[in-house]
PDB file of N, CA, C, O and CB in Angstrom:
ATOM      1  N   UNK A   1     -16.848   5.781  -5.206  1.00  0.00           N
ATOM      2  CA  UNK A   1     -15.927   5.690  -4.102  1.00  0.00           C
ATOM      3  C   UNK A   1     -15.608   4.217  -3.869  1.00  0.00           C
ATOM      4  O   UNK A   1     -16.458   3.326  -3.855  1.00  0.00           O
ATOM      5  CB  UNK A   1     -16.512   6.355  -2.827  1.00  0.00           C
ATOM      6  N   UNK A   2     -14.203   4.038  -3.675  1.00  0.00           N
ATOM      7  CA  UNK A   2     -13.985   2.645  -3.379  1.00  0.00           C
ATOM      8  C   UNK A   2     -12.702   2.724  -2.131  1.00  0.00           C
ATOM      9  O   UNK A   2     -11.652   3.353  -1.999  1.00  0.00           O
ATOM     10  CB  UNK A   2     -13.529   1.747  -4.937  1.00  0.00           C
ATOM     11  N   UNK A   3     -13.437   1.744  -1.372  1.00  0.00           N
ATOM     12  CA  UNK A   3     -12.598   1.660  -0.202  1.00  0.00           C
ATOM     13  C   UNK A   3     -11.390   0.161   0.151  1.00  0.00           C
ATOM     14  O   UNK A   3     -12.068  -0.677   0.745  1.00  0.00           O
ATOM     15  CB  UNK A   3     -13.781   1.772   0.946  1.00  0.00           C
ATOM     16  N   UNK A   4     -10.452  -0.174   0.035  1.00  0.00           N
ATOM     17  CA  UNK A   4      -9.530  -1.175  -0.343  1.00  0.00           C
ATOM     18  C   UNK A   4      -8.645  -1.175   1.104  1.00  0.00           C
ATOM     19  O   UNK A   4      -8.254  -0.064   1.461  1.00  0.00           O
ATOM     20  CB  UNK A   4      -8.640  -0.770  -1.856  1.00  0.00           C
ATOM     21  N   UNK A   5      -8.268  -2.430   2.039  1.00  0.00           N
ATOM     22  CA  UNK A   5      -8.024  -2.765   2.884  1.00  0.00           C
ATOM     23  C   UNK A   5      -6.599  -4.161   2.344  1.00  0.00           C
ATOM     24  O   UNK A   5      -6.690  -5.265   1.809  1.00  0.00           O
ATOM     25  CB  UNK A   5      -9.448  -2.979   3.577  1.00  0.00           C
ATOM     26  N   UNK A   6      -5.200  -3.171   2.940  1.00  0.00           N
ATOM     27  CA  UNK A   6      -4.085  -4.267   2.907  1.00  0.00           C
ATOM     28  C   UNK A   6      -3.593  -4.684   3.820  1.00  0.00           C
ATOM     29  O   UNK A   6      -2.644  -4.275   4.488  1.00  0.00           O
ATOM     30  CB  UNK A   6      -3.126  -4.062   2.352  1.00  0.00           C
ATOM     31  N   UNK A   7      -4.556  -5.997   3.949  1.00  0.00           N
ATOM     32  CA  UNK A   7      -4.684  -7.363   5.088  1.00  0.00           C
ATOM     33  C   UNK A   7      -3.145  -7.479   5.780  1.00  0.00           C
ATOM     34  O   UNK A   7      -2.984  -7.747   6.970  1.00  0.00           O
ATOM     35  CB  UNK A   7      -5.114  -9.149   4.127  1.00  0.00           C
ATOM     36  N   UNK A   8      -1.983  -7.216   4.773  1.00  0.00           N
ATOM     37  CA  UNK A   8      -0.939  -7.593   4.904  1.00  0.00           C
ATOM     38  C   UNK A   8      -0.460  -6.519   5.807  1.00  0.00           C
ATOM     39  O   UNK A   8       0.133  -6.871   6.827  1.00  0.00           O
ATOM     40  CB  UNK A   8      -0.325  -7.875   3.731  1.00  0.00           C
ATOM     41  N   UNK A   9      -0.613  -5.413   5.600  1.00  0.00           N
ATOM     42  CA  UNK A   9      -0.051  -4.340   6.561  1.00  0.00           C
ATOM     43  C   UNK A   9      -1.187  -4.156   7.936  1.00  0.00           C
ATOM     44  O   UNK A   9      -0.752  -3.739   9.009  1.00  0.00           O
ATOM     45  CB  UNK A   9       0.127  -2.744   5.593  1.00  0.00           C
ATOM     46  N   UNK A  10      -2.687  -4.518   7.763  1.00  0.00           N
ATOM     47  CA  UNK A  10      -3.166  -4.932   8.686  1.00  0.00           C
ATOM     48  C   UNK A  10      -2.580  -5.630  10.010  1.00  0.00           C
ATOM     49  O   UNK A  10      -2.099  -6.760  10.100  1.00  0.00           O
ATOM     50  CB  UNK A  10      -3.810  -5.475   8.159  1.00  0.00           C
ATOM     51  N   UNK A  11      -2.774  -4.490  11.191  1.00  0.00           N
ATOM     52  CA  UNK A  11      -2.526  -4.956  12.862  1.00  0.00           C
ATOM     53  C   UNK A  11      -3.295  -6.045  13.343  1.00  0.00           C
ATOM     54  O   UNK A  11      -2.887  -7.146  13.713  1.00  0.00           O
ATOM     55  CB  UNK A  11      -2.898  -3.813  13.918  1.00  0.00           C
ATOM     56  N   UNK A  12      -4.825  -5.475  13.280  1.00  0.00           N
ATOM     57  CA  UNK A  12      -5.847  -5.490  14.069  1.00  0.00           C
ATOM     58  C   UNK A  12      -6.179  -4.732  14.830  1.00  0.00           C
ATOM     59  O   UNK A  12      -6.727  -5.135  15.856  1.00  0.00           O
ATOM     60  CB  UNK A  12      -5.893  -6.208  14.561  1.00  0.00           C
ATOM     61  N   UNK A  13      -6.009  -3.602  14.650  1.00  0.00           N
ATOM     62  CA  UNK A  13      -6.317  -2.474  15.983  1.00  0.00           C
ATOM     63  C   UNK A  13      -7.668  -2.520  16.032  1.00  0.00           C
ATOM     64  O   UNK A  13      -8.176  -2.215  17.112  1.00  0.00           O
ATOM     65  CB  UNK A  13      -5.828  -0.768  15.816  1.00  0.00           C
ATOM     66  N   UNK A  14      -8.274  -2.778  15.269  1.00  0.00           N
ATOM     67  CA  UNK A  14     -10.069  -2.304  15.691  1.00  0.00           C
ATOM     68  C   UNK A  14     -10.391  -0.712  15.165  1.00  0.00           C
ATOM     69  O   UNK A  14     -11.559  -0.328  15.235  1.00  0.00           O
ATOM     70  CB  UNK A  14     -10.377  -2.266  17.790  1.00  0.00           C
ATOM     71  N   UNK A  15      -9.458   0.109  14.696  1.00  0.00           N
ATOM     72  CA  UNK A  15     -10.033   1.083  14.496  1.00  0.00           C
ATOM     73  C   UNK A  15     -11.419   1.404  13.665  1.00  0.00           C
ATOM     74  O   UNK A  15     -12.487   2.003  13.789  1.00  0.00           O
ATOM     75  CB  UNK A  15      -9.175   1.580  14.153  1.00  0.00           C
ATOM     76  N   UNK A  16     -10.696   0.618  12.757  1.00  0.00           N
ATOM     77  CA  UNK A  16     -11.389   0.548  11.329  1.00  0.00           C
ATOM     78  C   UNK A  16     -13.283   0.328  11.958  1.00  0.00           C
ATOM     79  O   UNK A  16     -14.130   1.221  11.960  1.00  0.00           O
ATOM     80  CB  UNK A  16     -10.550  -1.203  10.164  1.00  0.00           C
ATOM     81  N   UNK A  17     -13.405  -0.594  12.255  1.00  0.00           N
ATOM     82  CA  UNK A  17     -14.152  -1.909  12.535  1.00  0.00           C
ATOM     83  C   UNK A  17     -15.145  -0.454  13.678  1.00  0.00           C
ATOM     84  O   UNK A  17     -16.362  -0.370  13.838  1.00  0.00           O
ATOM     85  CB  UNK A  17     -12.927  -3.777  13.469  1.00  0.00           C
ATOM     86  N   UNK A  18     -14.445   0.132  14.048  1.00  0.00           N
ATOM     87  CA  UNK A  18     -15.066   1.083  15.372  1.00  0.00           C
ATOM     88  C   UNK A  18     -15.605   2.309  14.807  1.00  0.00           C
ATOM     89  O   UNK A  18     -16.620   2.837  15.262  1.00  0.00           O
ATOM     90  CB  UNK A  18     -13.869   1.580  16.575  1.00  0.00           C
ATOM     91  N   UNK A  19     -14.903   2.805  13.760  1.00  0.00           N
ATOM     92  CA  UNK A  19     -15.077   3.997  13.312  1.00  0.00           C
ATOM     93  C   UNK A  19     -16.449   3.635  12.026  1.00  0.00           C
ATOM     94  O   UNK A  19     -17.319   4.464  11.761  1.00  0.00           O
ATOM     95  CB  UNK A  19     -13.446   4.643  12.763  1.00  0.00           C
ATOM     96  N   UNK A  20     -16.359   2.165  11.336  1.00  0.00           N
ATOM     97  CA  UNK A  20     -16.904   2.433  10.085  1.00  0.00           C
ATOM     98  C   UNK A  20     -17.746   0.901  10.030  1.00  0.00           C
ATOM     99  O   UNK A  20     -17.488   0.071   9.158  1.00  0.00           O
ATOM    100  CB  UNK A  20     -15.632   2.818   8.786  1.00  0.00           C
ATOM    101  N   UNK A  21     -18.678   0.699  10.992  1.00  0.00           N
ATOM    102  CA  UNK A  21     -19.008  -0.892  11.390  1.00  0.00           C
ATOM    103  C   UNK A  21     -19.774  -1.448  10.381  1.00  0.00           C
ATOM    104  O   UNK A  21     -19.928  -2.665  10.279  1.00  0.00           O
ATOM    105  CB  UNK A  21     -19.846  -1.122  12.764  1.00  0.00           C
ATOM    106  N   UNK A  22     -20.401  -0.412   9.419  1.00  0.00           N
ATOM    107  CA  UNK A  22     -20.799  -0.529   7.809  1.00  0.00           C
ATOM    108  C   UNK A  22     -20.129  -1.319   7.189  1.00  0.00           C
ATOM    109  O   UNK A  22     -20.392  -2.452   6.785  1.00  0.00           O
ATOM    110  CB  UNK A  22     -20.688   0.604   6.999  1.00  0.00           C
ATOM    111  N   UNK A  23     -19.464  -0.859   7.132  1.00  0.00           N
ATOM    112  CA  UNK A  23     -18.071  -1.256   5.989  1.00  0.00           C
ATOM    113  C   UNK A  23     -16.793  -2.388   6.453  1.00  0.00           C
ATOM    114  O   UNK A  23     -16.206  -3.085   5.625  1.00  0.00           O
ATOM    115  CB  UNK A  23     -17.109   0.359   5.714  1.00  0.00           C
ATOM    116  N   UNK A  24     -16.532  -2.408   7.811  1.00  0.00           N
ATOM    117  CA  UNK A  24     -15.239  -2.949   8.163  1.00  0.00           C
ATOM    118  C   UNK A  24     -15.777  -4.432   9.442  1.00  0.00           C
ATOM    119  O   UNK A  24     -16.398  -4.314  10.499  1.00  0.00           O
ATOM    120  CB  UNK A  24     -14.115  -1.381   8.957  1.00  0.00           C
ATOM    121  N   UNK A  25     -15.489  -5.101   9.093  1.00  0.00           N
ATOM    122  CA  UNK A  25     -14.909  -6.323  10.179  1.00  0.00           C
ATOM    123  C   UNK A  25     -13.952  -7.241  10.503  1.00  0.00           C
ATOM    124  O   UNK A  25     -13.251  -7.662   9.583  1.00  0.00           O
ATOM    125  CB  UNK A  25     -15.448  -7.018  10.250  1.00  0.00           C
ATOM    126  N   UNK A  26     -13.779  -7.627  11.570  1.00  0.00           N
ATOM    127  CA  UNK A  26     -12.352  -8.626  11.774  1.00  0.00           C
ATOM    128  C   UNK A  26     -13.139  -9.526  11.260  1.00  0.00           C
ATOM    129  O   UNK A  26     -14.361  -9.628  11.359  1.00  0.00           O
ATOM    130  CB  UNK A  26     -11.521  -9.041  13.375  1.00  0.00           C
ATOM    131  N   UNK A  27     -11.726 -10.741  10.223  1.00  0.00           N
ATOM    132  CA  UNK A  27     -12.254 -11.687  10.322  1.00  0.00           C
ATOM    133  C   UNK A  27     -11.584 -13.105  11.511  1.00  0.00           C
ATOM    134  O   UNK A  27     -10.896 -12.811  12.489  1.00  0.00           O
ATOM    135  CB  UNK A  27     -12.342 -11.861   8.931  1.00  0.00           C
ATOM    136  N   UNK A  28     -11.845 -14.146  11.269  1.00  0.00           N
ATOM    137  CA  UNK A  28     -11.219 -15.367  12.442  1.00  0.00           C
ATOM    138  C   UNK A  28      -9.874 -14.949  12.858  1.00  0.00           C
ATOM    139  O   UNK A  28      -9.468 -15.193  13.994  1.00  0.00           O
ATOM    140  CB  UNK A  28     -11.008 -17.054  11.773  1.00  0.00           C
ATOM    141  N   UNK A  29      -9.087 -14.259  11.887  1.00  0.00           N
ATOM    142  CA  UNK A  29      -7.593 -14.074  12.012  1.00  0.00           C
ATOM    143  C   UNK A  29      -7.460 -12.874  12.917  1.00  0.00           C
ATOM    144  O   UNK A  29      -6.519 -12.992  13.702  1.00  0.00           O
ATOM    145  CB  UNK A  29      -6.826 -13.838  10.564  1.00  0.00           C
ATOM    146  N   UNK A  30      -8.375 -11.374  13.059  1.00  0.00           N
ATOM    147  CA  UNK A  30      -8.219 -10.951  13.588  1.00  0.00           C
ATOM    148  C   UNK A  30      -7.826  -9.391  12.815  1.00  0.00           C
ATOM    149  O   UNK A  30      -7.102  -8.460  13.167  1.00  0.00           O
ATOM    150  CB  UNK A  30      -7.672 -11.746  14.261  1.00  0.00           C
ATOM    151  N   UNK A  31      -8.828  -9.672  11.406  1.00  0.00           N
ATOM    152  CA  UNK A  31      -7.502  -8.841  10.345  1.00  0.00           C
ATOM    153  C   UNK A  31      -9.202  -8.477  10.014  1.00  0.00           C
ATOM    154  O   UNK A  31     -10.298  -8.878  10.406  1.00  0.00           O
ATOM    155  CB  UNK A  31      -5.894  -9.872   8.816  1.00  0.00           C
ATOM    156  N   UNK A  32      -8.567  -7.283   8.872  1.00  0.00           N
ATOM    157  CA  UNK A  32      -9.547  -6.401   8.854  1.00  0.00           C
ATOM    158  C   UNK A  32     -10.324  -6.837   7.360  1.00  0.00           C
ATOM    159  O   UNK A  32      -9.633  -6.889   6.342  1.00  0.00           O
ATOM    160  CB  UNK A  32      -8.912  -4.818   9.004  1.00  0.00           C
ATOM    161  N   UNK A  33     -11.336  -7.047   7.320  1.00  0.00           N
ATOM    162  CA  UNK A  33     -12.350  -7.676   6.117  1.00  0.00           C
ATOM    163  C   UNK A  33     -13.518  -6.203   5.924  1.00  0.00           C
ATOM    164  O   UNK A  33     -14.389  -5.747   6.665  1.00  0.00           O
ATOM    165  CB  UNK A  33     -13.397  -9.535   6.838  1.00  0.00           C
ATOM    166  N   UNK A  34     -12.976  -5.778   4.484  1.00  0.00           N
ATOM    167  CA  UNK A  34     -14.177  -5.290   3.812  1.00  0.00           C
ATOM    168  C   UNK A  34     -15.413  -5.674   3.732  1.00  0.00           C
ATOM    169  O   UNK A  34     -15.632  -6.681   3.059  1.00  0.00           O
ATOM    170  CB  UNK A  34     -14.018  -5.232   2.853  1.00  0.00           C
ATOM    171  N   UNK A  35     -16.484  -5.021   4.355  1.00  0.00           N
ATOM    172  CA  UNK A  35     -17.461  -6.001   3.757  1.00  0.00           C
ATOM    173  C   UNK A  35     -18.290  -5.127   2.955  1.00  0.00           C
ATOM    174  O   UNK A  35     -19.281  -5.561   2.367  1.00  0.00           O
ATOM    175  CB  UNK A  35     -18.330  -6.863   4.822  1.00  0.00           C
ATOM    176  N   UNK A  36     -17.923  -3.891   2.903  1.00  0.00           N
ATOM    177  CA  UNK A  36     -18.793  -3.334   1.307  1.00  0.00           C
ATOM    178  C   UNK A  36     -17.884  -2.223   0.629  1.00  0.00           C
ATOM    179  O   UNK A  36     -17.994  -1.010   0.810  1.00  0.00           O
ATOM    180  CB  UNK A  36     -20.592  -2.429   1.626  1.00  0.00           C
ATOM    181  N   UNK A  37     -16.880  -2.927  -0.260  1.00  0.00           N
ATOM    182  CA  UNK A  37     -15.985  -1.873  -1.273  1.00  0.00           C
ATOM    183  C   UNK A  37     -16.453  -0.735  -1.780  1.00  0.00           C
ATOM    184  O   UNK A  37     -15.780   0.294  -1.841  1.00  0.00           O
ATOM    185  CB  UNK A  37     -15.584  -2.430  -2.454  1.00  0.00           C
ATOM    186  N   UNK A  38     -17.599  -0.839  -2.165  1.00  0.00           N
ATOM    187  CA  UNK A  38     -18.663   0.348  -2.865  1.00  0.00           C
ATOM    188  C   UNK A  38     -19.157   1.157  -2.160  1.00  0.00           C
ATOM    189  O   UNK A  38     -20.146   1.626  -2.724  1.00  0.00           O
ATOM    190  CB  UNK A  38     -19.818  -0.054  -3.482  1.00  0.00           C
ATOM    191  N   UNK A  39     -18.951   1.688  -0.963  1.00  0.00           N
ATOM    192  CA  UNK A  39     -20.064   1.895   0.590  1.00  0.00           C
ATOM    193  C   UNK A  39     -20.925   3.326  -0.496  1.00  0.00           C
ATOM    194  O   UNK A  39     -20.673   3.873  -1.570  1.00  0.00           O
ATOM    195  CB  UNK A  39     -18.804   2.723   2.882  1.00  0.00           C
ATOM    196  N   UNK A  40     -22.023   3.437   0.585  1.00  0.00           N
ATOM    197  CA  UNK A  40     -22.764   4.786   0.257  1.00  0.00           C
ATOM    198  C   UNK A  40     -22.069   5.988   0.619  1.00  0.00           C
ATOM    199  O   UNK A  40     -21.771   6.306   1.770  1.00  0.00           O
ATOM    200  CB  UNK A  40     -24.076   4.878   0.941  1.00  0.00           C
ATOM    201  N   UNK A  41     -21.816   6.665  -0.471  1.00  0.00           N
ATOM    202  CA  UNK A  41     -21.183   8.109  -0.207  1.00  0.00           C
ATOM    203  C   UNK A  41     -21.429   9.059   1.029  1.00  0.00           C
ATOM    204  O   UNK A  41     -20.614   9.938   1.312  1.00  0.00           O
ATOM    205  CB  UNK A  41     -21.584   8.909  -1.283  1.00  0.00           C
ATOM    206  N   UNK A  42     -22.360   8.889   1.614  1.00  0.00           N
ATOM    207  CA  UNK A  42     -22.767   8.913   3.160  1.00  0.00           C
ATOM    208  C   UNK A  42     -21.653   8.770   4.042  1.00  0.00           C
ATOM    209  O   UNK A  42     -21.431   9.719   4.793  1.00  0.00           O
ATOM    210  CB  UNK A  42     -23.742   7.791   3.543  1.00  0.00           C
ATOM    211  N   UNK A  43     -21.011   7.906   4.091  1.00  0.00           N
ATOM    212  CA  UNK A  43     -20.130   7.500   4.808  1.00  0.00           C
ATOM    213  C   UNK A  43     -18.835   8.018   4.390  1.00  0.00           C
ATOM    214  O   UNK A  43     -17.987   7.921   5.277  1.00  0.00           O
ATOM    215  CB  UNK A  43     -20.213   6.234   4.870  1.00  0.00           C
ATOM    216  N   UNK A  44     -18.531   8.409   3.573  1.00  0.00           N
ATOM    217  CA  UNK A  44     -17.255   9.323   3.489  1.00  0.00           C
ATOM    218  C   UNK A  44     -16.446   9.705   4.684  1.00  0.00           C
ATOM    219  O   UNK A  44     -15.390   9.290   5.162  1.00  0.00           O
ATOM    220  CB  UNK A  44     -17.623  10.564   2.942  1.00  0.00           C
ATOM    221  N   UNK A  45     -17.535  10.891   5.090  1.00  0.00           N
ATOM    222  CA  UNK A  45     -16.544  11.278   6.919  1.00  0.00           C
ATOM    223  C   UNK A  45     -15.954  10.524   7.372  1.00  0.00           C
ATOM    224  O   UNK A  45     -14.889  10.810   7.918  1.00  0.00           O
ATOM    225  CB  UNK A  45     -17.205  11.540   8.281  1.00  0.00           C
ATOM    226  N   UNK A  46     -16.513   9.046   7.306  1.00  0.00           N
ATOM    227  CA  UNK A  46     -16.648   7.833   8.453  1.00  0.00           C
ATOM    228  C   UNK A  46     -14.952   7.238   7.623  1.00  0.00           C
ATOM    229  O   UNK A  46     -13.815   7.056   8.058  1.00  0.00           O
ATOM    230  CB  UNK A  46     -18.626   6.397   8.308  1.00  0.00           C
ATOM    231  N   UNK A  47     -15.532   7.118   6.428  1.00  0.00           N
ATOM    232  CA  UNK A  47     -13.961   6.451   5.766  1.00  0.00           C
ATOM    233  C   UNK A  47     -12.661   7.070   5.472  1.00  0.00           C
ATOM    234  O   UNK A  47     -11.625   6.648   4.958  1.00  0.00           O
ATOM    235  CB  UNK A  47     -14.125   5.971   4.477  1.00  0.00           C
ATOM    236  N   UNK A  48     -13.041   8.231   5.970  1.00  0.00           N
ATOM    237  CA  UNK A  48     -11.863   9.093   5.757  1.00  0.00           C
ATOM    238  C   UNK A  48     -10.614   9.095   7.229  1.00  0.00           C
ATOM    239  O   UNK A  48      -9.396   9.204   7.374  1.00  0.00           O
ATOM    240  CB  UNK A  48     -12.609  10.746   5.467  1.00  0.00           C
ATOM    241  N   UNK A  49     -11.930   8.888   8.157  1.00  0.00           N
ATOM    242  CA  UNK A  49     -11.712   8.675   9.594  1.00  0.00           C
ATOM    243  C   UNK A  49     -11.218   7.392  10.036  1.00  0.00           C
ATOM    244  O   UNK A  49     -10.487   7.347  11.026  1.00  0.00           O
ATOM    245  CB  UNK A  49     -12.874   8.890  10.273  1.00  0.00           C
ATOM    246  N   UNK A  50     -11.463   6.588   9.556  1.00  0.00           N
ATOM    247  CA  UNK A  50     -11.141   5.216   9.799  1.00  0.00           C
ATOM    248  C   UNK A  50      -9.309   5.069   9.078  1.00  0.00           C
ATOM    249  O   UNK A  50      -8.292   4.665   9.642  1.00  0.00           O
ATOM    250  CB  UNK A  50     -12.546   4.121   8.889  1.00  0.00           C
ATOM    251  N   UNK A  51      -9.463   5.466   7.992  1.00  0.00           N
ATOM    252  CA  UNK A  51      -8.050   5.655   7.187  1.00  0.00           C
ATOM    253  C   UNK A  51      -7.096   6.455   7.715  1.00  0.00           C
ATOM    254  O   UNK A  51      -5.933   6.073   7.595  1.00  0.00           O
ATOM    255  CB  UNK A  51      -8.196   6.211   5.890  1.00  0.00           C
ATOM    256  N   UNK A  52      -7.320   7.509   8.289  1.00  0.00           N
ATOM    257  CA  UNK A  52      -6.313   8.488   8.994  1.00  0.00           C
ATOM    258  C   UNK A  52      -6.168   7.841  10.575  1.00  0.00           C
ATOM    259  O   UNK A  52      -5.006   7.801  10.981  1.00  0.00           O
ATOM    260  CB  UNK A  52      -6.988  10.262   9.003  1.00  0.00           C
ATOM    261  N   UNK A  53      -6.950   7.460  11.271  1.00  0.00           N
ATOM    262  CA  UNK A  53      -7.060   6.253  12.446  1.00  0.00           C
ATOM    263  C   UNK A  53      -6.299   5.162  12.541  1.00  0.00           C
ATOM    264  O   UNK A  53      -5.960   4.654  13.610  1.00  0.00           O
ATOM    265  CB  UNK A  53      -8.214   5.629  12.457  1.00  0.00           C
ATOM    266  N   UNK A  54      -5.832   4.531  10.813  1.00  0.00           N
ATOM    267  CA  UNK A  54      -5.621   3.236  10.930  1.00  0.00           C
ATOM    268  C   UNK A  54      -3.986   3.085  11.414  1.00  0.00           C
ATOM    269  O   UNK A  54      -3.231   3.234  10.453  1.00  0.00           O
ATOM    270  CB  UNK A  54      -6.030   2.529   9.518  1.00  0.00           C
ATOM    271  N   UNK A  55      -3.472   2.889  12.371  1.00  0.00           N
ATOM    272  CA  UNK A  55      -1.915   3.235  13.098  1.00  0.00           C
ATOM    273  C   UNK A  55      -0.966   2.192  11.714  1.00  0.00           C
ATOM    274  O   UNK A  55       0.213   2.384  11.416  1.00  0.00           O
ATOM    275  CB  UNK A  55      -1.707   2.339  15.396  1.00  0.00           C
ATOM    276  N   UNK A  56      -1.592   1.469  11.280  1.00  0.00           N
ATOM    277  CA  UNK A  56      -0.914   0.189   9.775  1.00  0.00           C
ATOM    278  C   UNK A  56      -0.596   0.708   8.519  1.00  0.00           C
ATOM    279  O   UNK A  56       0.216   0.349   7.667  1.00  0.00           O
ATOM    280  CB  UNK A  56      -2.092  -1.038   9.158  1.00  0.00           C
ATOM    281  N   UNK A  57      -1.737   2.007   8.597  1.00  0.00           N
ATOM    282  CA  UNK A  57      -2.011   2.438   7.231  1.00  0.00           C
ATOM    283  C   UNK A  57      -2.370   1.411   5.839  1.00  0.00           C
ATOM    284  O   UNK A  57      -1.948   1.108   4.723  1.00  0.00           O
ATOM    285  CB  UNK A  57      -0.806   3.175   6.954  1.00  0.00           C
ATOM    286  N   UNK A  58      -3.381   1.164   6.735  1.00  0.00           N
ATOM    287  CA  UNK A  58      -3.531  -0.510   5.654  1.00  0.00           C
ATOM    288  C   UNK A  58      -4.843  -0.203   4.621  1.00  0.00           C
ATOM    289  O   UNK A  58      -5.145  -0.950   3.690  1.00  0.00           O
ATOM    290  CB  UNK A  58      -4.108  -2.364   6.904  1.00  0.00           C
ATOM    291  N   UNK A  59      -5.543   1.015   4.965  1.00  0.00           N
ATOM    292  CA  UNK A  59      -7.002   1.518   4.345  1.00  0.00           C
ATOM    293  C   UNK A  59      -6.429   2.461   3.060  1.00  0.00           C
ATOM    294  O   UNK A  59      -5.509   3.225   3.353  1.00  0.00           O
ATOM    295  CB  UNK A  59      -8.104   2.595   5.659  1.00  0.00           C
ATOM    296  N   UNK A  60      -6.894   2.465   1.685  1.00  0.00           N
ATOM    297  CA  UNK A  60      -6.881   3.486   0.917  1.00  0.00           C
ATOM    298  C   UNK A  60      -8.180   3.512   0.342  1.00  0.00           C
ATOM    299  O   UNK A  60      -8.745   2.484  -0.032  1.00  0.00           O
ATOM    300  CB  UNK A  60      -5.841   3.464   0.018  1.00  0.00           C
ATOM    301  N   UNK A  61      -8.665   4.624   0.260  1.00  0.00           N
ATOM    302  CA  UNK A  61      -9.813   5.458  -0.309  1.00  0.00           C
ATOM    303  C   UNK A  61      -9.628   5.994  -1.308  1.00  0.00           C
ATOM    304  O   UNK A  61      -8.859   6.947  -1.186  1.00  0.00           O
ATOM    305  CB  UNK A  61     -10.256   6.372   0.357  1.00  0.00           C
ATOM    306  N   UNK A  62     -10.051   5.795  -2.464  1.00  0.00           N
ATOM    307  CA  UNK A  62     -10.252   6.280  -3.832  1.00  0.00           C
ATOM    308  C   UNK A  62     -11.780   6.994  -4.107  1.00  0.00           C
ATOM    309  O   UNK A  62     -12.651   6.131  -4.215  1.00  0.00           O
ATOM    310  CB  UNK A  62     -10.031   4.983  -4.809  1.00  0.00           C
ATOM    311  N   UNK A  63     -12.221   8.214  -4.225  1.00  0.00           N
ATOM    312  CA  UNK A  63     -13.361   9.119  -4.155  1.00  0.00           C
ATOM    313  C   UNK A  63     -13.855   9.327  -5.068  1.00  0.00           C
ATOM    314  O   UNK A  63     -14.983   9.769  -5.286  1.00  0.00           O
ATOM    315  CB  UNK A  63     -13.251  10.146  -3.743  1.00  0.00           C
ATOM    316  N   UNK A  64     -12.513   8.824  -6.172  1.00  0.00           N
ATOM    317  CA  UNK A  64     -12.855   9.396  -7.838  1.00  0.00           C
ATOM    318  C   UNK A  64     -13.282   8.029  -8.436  1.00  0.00           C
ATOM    319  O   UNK A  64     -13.758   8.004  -9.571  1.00  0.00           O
ATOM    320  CB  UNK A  64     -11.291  10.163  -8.875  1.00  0.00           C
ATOM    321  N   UNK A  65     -13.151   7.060  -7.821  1.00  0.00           N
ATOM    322  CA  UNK A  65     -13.725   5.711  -8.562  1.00  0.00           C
ATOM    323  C   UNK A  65     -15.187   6.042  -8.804  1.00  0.00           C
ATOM    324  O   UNK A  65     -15.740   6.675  -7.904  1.00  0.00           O
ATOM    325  CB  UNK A  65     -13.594   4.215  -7.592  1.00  0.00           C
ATOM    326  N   UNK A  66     -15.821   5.753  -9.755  1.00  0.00           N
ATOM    327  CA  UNK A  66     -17.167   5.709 -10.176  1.00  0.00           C
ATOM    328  C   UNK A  66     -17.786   4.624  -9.462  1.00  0.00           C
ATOM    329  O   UNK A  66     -17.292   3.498  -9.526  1.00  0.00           O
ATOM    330  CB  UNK A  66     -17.311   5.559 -11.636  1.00  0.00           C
ATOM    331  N   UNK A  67     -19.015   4.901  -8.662  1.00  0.00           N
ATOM    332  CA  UNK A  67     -20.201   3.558  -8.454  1.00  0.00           C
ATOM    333  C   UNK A  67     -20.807   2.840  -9.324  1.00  0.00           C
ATOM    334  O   UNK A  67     -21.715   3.225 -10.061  1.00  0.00           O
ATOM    335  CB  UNK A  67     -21.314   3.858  -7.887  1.00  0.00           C
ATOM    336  N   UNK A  68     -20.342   1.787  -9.278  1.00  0.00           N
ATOM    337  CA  UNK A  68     -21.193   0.517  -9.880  1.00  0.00           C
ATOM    338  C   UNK A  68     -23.127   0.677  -9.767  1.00  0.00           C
ATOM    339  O   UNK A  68     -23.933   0.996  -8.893  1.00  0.00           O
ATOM    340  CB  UNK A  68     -20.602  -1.027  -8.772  1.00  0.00           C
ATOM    341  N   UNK A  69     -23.172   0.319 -10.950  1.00  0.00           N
ATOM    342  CA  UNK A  69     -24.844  -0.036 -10.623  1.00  0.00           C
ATOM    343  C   UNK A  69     -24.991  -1.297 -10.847  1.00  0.00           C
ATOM    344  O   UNK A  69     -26.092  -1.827 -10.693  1.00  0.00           O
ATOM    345  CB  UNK A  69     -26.000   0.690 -11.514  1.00  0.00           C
TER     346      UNK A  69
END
């Protein structure tokens, strides 16, 4: 699973950041920073939620990407 964030269509709403605090933070700008592309499949619900949440549509989720070891 890989989760990919476009800064450029990025608001800042906070959704992301609220729904998935694992995975998502603002950075200085106010914009939304990945901080783990690879997350644990655990979190799925959470990233699926955050992506349908995001009012920018700036989140895409890919499920079929293979995990890195």
């Amino acid at each position: 699973m890989l989760i990919t964030a476009d800064r450029d269509r990025c608001i800042g709403a906070g959704l992301c950041v609220l729904t998935a605090p694992e995975v998502f933070e603002h950075d200085d700008d106010g914009l939304v920073h990945v901080l783990e592309q690879e997350p644990d499949a655990r979190l799925e619900k959470d990233l699926r939620l955050a992506q349908q949440l995001c009012p920018a549509h700036a989140l895409a989720l890919d499920t079929a990407a293979p995990h890195s070891t």
